[in-house]
BAFI-3210 file (N, C-alpha, C; in Angstrom, 3 decimals, decimal comma, padded with zeros to 6 digits):
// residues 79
n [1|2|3|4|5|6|7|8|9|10|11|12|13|14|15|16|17|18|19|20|21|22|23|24|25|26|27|28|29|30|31|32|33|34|35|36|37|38|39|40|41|42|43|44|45|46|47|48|49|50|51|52|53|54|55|56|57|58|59|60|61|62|63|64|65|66|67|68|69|70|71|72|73|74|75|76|77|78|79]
n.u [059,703|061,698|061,785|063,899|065,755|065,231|066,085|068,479|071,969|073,365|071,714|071,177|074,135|074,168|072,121|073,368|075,523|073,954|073,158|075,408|076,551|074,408|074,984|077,435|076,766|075,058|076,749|078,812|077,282|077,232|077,572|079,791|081,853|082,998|086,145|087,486|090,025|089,533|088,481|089,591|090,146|089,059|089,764|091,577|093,384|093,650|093,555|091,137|088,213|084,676|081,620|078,343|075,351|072,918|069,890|068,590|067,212|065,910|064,669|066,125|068,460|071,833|073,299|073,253|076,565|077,840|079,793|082,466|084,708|087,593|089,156|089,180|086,351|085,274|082,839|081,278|079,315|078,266|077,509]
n.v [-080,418|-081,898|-084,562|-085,837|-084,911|-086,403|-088,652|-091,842|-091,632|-092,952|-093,068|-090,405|-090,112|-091,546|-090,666|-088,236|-089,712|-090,010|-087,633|-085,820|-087,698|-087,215|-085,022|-084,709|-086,204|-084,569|-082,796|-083,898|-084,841|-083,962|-084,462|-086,210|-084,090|-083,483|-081,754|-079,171|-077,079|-074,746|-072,160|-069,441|-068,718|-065,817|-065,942|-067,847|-068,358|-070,444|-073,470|-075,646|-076,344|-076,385|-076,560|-075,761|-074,956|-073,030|-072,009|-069,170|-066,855|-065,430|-067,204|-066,333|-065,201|-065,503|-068,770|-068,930|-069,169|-071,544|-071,013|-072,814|-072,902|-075,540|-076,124|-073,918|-073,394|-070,875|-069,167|-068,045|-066,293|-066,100|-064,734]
n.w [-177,448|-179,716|-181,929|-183,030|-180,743|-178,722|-179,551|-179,081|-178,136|-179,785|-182,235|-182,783|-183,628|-185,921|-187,511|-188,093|-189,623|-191,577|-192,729|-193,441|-195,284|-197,338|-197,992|-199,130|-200,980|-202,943|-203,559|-204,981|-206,918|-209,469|-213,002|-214,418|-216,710|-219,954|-219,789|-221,221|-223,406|-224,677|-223,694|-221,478|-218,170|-216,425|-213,613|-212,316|-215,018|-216,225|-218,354|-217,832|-218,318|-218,150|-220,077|-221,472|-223,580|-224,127|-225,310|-224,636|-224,622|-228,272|-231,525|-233,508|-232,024|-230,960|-229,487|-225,201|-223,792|-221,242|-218,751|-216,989|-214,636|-214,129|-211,982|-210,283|-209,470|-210,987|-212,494|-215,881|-218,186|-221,718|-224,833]
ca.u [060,899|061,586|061,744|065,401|066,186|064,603|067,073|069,876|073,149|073,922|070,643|071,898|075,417|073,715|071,321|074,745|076,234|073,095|072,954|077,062|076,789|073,620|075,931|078,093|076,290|074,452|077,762|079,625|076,694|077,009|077,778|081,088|081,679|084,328|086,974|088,126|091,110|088,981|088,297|090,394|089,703|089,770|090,614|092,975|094,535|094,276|092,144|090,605|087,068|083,184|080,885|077,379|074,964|071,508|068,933|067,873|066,583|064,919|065,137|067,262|069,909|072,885|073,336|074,282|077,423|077,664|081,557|082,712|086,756|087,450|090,667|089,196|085,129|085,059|082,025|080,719|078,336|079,041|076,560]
ca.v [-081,141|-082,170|-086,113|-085,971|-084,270|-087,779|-089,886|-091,862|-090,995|-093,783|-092,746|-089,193|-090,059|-092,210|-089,237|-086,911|-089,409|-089,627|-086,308|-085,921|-088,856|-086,598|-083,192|-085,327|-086,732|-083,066|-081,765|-084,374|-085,913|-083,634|-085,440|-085,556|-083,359|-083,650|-080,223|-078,433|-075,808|-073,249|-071,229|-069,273|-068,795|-065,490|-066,188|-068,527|-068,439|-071,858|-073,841|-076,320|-076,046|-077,297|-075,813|-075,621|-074,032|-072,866|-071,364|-068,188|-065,633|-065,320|-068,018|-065,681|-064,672|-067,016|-069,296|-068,621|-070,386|-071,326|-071,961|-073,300|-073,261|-077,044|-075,919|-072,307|-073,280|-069,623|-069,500|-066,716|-066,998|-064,999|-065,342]
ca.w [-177,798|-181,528|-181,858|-183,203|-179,411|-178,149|-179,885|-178,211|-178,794|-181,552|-183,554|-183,444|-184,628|-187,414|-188,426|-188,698|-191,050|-192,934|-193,453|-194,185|-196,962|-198,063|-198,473|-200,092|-202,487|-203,480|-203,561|-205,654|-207,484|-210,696|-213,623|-214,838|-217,526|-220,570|-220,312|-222,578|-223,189|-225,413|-223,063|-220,597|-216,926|-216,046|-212,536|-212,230|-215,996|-216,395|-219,530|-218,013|-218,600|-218,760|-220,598|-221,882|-224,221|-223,886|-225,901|-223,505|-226,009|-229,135|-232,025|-234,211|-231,285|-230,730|-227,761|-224,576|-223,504|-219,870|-218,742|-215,236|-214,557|-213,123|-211,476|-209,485|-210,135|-211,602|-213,894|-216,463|-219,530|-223,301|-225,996]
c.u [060,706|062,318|063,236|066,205|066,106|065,393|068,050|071,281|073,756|072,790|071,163|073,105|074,708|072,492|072,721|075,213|075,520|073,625|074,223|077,053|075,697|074,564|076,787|077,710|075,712|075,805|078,987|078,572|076,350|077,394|079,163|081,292|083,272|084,941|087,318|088,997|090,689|088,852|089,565|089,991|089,961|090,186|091,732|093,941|094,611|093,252|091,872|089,313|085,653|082,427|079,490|076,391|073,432|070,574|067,790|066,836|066,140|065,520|066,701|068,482|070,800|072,206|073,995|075,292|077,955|079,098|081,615|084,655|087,116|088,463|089,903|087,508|084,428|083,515|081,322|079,649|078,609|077,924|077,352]
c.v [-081,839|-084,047|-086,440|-085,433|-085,707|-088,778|-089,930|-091,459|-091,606|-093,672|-091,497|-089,480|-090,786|-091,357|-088,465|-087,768|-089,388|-088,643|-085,364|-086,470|-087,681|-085,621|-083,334|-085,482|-085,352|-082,861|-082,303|-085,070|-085,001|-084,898|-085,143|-084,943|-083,227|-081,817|-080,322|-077,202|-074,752|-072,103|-070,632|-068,714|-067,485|-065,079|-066,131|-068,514|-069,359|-072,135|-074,817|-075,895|-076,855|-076,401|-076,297|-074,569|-073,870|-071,378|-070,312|-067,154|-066,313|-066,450|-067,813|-064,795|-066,241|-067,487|-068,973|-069,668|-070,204|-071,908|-071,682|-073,785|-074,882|-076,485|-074,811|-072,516|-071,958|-070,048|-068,167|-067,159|-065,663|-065,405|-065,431]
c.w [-179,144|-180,990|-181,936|-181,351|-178,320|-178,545|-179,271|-178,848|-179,868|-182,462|-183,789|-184,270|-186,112|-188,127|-188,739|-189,703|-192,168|-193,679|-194,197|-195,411|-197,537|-198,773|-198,941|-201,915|-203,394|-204,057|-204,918|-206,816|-208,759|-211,625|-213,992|-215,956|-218,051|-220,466|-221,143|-222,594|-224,231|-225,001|-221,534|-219,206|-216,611|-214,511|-212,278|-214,029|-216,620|-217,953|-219,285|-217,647|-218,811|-219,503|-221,271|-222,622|-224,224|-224,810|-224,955|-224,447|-227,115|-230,202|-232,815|-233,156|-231,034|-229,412|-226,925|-224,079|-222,210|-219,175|-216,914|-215,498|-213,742|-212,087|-209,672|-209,100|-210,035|-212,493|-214,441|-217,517|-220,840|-224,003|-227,814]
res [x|x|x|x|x|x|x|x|x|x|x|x|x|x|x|x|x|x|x|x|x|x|x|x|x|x|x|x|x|x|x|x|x|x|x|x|x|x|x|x|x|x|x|x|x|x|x|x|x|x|x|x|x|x|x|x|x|x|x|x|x|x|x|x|x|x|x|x|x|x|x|x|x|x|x|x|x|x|x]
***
């Protein structure tokens, strides 16, 4: 028997909301991030947008640019 199986029934409920507020917080605890209408979604259509850029490859290749749809959270990458 696992120790959590041993708990009374108000330690269990107060482990579930732990672990709720946890999958919360993972889930919402990006940072917020300014959009932008440069880019177009092609999902949904829409332009609102995050984006980022990262140096994947070699010095002399561009960057890649890493886009997330706010609206659909579609996301692709382009160099």
């Amino acid at each position: 028997m696992r120790t959590e199986d041993m708990a009374s029934d108000e330690r269990k409920k107060e482990i579930e909301e732990i672990r709720m507020r946890a999958l919360l917080k993972c889930k919402d605890g990006q940072e917020l991030k300014g959009t932008t209408d440069q880019f177009v979604c092609g999902k949904c259509r829409k332009r609102e947008c995050t984006y980022y850029q990262m140096q994947t490859r070699s010095a002399d290749e561009p960057m890649t640019t890493y886009v997330t749809c706010v609206s659909c959270n579609h996301h692709w990458m382009f160099c």
